[in-house]
N, C-alpha and C positions, 0 to 999 in steps of 0.2 A: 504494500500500500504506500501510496507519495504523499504521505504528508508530513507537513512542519508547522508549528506554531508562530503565528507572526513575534511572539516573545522573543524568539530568535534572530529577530531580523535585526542587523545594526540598528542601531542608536539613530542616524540621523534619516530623515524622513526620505522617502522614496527610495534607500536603498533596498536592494530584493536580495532575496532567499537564492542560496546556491541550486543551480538547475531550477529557477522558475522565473519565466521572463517579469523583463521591469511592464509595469503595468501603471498608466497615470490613473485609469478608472480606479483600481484594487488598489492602488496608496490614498484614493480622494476617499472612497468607502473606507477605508481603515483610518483614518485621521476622521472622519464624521463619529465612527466610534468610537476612536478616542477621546474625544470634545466633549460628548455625552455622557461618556464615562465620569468623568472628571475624577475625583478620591473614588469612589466604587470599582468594586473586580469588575460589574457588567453593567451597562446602562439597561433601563429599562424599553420598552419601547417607544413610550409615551416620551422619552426626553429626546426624542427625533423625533425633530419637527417634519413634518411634509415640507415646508418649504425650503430647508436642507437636503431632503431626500430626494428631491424635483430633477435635479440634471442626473443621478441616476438610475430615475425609476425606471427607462426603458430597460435598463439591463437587469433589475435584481427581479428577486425571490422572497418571497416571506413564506416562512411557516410556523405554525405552532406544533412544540411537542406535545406530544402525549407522554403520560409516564407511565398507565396502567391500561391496556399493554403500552410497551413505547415501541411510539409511531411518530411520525410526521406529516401534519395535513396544511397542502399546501392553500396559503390564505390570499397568496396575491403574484401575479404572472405580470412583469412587465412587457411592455408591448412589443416591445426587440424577441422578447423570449417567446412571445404568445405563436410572433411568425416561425419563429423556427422549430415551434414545438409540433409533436403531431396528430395533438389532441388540449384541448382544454382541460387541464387538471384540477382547477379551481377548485376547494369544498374536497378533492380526494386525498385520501394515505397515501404515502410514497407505498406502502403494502399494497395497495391496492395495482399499481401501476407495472404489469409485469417485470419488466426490463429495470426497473426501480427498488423492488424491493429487495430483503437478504437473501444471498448472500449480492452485494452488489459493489461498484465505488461510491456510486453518490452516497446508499444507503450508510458507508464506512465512513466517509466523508465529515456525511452531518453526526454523526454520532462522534466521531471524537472530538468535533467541537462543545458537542453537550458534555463526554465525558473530559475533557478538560477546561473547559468551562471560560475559554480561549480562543480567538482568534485560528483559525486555519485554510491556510491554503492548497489548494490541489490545482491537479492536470487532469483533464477528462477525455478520452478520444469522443469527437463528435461525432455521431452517427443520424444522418437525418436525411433531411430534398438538399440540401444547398451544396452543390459541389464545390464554392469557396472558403468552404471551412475545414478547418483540419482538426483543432483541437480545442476545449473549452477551456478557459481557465480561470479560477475562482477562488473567492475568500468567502468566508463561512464566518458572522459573527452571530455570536451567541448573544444573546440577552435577557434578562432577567428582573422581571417584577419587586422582587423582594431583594435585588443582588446580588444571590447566592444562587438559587433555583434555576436553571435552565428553560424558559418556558417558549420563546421562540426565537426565530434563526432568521437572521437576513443575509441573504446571501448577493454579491455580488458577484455579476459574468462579463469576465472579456472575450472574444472571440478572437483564433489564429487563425490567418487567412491559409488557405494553400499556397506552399510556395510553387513557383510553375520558372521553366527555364526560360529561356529568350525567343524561343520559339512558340512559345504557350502549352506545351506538354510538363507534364507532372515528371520533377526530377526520376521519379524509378522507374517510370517509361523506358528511362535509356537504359535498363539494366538488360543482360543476355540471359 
């Protein structure tokens, strides 16, 4: 599994995680967290504002945990994400969503951000319609009501384009 906690990432802002690309979306979501944060381990969610969240709603994810059973139902689909996805997930458990559920990454994903109760990043291969994308890649912040309690996840998504040569063929076309 690819992940790291942004606790790991240097000290000064916008530095990235070894093997995971710099991202201005994934450092502008991870400093919104921090903000919110302020003294507290997690912000709640209510101390992000919508009008903070506004430039990057088309890219995230909200959801609420569950803790009996725990699940994850997903509570809001930015608009970026709604095109790429292949269904409206809106109101469902990541259980419910075949390719979603355990054993899975995303499902591995968001649970270690619940169990460390911390920022995390990953790499996702994309599988979808758009043959300009290659890979997902995302931070996962957790937040909490009480501070302490894990109760929903906002996720933010960058997308990797495909790389393609000078001729417009996909680099492993040229392979024999």
């Amino acid at each position: 599994m690819q992940l790291a906690t942004v606790a790991a990432i240097a000290s000064k802002p916008g530095s990235g995680l070894p093997g995971y690309p710099q991202s201005e979306l994934l450092t502008r979501a991870h400093l919104l967290w921090l903000a919110a944060r302020g003294t507290a381990e997690m912000p709640a969610r209510r101390q992000i504002t919508d009008a903070a969240l506004e430039p990057l709603r088309p890219q995230i994810l909200l959801f609420a945990v569950e803790h009996a059973p725990f699940d994850f139902r997903y509570l809001e689909i930015g608009s970026r994400m709604m095109t790429l996805s292949n269904d409206d997930y809106t109101g469902k458990r990541l259980s419910e969503v075949p390719h979603q559920r355990p054993p899975s990454l995303v499902w591995d994903h968001l649970a270690a951000a619940v169990d460390a109760r911390a920022p995390v990043r990953g790499v996702l291969p994309y599988v979808g319609r758009s043959r300009n994308i290659s890979s997902i890649f995302h931070i996962v912040l957790p937040l909490a009501e009480d501070g302490e309690t894990v109760d929903h996840l906002l996720v933010c998504v960058d997308l990797a384009p495909v790389v393609r040569l000078q001729d417009g063929t996909h680099p492993f076309t040229q392979l024999g």
